[in-house]
Each structure stands twice: as C-alpha cells, then as structure tokens.
C-alpha positions in Angstrom: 0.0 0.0 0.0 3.3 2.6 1.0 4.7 1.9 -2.6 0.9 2.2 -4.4 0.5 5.9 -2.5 4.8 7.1 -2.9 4.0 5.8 -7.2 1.1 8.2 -7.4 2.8 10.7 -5.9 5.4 10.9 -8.4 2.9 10.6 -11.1 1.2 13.5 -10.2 4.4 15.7 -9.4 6.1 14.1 -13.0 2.7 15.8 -14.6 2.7 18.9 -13.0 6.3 19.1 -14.1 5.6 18.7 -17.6 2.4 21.0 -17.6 4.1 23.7 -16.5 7.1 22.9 -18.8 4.2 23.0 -21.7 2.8 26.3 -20.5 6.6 27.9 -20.5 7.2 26.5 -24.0 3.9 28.0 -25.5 4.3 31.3 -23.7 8.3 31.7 -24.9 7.7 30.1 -28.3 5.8 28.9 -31.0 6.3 25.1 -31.4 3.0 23.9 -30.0 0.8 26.9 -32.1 0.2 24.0 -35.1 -0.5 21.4 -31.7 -3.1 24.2 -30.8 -4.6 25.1 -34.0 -5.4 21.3 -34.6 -6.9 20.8 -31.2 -9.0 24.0 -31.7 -10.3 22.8 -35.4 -11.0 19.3 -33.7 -13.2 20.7 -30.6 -15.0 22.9 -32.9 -17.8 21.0 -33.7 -18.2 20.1 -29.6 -17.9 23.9 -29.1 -21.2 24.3 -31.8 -23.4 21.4 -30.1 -23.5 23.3 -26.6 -24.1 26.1 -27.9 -27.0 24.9 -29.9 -29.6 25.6 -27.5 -28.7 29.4 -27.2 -28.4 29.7 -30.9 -32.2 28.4 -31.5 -33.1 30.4 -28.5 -31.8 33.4 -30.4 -33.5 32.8 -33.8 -36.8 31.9 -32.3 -36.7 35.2 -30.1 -35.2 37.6 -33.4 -38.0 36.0 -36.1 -41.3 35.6 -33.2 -40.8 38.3 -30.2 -42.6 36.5 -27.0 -46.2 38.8 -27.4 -46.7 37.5 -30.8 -45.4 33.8 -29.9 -48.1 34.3 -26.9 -50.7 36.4 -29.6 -50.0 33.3 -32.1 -51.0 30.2 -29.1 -53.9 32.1 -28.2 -55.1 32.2 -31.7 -54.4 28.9 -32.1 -56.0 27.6 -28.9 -59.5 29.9 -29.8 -59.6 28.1 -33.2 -59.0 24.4 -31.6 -61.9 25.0 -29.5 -63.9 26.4 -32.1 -63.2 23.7 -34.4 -64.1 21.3 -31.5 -67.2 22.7 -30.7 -68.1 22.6 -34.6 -67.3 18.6 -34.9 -69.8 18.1 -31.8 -72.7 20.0 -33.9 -71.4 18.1 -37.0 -71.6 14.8 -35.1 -75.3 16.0 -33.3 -76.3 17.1 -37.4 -75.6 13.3 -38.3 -77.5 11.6 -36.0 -80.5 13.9 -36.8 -80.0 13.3 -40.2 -80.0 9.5 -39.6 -83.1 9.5 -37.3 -85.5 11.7 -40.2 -84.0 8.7 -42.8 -85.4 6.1 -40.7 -88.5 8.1 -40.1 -89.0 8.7 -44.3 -88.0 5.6 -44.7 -91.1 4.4 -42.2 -93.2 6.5 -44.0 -92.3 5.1 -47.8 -92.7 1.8 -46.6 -96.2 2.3 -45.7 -99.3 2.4 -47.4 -100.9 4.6 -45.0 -100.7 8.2 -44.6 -97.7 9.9 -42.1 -97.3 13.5 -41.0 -94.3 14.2 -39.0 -94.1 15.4 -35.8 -92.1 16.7 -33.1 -92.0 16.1 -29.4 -92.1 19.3 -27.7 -92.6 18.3 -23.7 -92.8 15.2 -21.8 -95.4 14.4 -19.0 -94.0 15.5 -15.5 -96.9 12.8 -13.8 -94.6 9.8 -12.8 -97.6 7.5 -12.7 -98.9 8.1 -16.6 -96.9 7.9 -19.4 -97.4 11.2 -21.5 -95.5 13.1 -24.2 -96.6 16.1 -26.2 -96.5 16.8 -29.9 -96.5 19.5 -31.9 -99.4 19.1 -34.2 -103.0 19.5 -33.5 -106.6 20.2 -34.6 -105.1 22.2 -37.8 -103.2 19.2 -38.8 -106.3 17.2 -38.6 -105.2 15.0 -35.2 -107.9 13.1 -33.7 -108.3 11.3 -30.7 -107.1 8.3 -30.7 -104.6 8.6 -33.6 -101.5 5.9 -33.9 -98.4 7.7 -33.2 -95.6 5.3 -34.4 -91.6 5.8 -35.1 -89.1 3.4 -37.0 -88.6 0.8 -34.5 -92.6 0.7 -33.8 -95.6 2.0 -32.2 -95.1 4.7 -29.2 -99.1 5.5 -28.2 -101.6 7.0 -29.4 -103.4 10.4 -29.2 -105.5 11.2 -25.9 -106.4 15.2 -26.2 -106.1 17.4 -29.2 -105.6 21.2 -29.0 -105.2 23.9 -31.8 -101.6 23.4 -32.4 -100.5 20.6 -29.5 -101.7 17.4 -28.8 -101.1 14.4 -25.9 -99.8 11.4 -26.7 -100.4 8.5 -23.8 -97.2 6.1 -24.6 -97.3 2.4 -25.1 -96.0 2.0 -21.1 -99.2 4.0 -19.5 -101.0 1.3 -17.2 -104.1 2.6 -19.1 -103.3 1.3 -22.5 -103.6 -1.6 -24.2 -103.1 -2.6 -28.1 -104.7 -5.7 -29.7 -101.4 -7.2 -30.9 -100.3 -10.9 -32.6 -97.2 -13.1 -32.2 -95.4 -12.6 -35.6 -93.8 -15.8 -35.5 -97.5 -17.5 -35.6 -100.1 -15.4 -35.8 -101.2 -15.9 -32.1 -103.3 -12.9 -31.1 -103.1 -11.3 -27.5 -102.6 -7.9 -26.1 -100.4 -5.9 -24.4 -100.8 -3.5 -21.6 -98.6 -1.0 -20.4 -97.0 -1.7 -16.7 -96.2 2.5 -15.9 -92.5 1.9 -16.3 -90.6 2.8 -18.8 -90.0 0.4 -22.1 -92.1 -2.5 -19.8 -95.4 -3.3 -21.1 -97.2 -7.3 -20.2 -98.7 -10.1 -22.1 -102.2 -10.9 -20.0 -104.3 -13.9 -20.2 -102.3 -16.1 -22.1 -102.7 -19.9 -21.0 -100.1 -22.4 -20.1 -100.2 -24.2 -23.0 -100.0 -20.9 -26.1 -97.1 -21.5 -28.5 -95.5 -17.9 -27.2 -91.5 -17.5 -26.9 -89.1 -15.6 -25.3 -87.8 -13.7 -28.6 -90.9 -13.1 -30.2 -91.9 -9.8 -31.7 -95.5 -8.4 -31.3 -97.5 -6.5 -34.0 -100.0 -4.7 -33.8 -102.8 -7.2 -35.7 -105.8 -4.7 -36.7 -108.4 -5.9 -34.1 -110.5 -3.3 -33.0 -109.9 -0.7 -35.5 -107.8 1.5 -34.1 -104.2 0.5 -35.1 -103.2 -0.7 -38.2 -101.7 -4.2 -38.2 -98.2 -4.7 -38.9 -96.1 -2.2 -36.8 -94.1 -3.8 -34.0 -95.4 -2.9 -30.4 -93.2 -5.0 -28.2 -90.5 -8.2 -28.0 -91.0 -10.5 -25.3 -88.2 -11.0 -23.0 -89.4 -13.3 -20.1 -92.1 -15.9 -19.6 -92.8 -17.6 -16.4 -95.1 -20.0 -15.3 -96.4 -19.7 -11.5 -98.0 -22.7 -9.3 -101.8 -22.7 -9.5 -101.9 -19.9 -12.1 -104.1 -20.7 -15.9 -102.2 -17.7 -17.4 -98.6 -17.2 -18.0 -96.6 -14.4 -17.0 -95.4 -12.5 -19.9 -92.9 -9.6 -19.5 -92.2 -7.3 -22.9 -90.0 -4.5 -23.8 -90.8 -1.9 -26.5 -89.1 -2.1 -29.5 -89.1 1.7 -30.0 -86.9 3.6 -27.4 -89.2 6.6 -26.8 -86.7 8.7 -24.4 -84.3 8.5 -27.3 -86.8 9.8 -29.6 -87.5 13.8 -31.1 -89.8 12.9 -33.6 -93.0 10.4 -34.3 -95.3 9.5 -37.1 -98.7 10.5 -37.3 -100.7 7.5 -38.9 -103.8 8.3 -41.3 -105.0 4.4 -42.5 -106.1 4.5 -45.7 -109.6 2.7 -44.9 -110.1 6.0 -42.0 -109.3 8.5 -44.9 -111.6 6.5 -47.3 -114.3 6.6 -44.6 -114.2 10.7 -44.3 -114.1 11.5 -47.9 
C-alpha cells in the first residue's frame, strides 16, 4: 500500500512538471501553435453542439418576439376549440339526419298516410306515461290517432288542441293494443305496466305457443291501429304454481326517451271513410 500511495505521488508531481514545462514552451515560443490550432479545429464541432440551445433560443426570439409567440398560441387555442365545438354540432347534425331517414323511410314503406311530428314536452306525472306533440286540430289529429316511429308504435293520441296534442305512450297502465305473435299469428294484447320500455302479455294460458324472442305487431283488431307495426319483444315468460295464465314480460321495440320525432298515422280505410 506505501509503494501504491509514494507511485502516485510521483505521477502527479512528474505531470505537473511537464504541464508547467508545456505552459513555458507555448508562452516563450511557438512550437506547439500547429499542436493548438489542430486541437482548436477538432473541438469545434463540440464547441457548436453546446451552444445549440442558445443559438435556436436566439432565432426563435429575433423572427417571433414573446407577445406574438403568446398572440399566435392564443389564436391557435381559440380556433381548436372552435373547431371542437363545430365537430360536436357536426356529429349532433348526423345523428339527426339519420333519425329523419329512418322516419321517411317508415313512412315510404307504408301504405298509409304519415305527418311528422315533433316532441315538444314530456309528461311530469310519474304515474302516466305522456308526451306532447307538436301538431294538432289544424293538422287534422284526432283522438285516438297511432303515433308510431321506426322501431314501432309509441301510443296513441289522448287530447287534441289547436296546435299541441297528448300522446299517452305504449307503457301507460291505461293502455292496451290488440297485438299478434309474428312468428304464428297468435293474437293477445299488451298492456302498459307505468314503467318505462315495460309493457305485459295478460291472459295467455299455459299451453299458447308464445317464446321468449318473439316480436309483437300490432294485428288490426279493433280498428284502431293498423296491423303490422311492432309494439313489443317478449323478454321473459314464467309460469307460476296454481296460475291458468302465464306471466309474460315485454320491452318496447321503439326507445321513446331516445326519440325527437313520431309518425302520425292516417290508415287508408279511415281516410276512405271521411271522404
């Protein structure tokens, strides 16, 4: 260990000797200038990295002073947010434009007569199921008018006024449509239960050839609706001890809290009727 630490010792005084005999030689003379001039052309490049940072500093500050670099992000940030809010009405425009195609397309696919219209309010009364259109006595509404959309029958007219009228829905516990299986043909009702896409399948024995699956339409009976819409899909049947009738629980095929516009039906055997 003595002879590692008395080595390094005259290491570092043999160095020191020779730097300062360097620094007398290039102060008295000029042998090392082409020694100097070489290491100078060779650290240039190093010299130019660091000061890279300062030089980009410098041309960013002499071509965009800091107000306009500040003036230029706010302009920029203004016209991302305006272009952002302009996609979201794009995106809203598309899905309005989709919903009026299915609702024309409804309409050419029928033989019956369709007005459009559009849902204005919806009933506060937690215990009916209510919406209000905007159409009314001068669009020749009547009580008890179908009111359909593209995925099926919503309710039907309950009160007209000039320019409104009140549409009890599918789901009020007050109404009922005469419907048919369309798998089979098998005719039944269904009633609203006062919540919301639930309506029921009553009085249908044990032993009917009904499905979980199957999709109701409306089948004519009784005048009022004309057959073929879809009311309804049925999504659980259940059979309970000492019970004749089955227990049939439906959802609505049409989504009416999704909805802005209906169908206003005129059937062609009504219209014949009043001219």
């Amino acid at each position: 260990m003595i002879f590692g630490h008395v080595s390094t010792l005259y290491r570092f005084i043999l160095l020191a000797i020779l730097s300062f005999g360097l620094m007398i030689v290039e102060h008295r003379s000029d042998l090392l200038r082409p020694v100097r001039s070489t290491a100078s052309i060779l650290a240039m490049p190093f010299y130019a990295l660091t000061e890279l940072p300062g030089n980009i500093a410098e041309i960013i500050r002499s071509h965009y002073p800091d107000d306009t670099v500040y003036e230029e992000l706010e302009s920029l940030r203004e016209r991302q947010a305006k272009l952002a809010t302009q996609l979201q009405r794009y995106d809203a425009l598309v899905l309005e434009n989709s919903r009026l195609s299915r609702l024309l397309a409804t309409s050419r696919r029928s033989d019956d007569q369709l007005i459009l219209a559009e849902i204005v309010n919806i009933g506060l009364d937690p215990f009916s199921h209510r919406i209000i259109i905007d159409r009314g006595i001068e669009a020749d509404v009547f009580v008890g008018q179908p009111v359909i959309a593209p995925d099926g029958v919503i309710g039907q007219v309950s009160e007209v006024d000039l320019h409104q009228s009140v549409v009890t829905l599918v789901t009020d516990r007050s109404h009922g449509i005469p419907v048919q299986v369309q798998r089979n043909g098998l005719r039944t009702i269904v009633q609203g239960k006062g919540e919301k896409d639930q309506v029921s399948v009553p009085y249908l024995l044990r032993q009917a050839d009904i499905r979980k699956g199957d999709i109701l339409l409306t089948s004519g009976m009784g005048g009022r609706f004309p057959a073929g819409y879809k009311v309804a899909e049925v999504v659980e049947i259940t059979t309970e001890a000492n019970e004749s009738f089955l227990s049939i629980n439906a959802v609505t095929t049409s989504r009416i809290d999704l909805l802005k516009q209906v169908l206003l039906i005129w059937d062609t055997d009504r219209l014949a009727g009043r001219e």
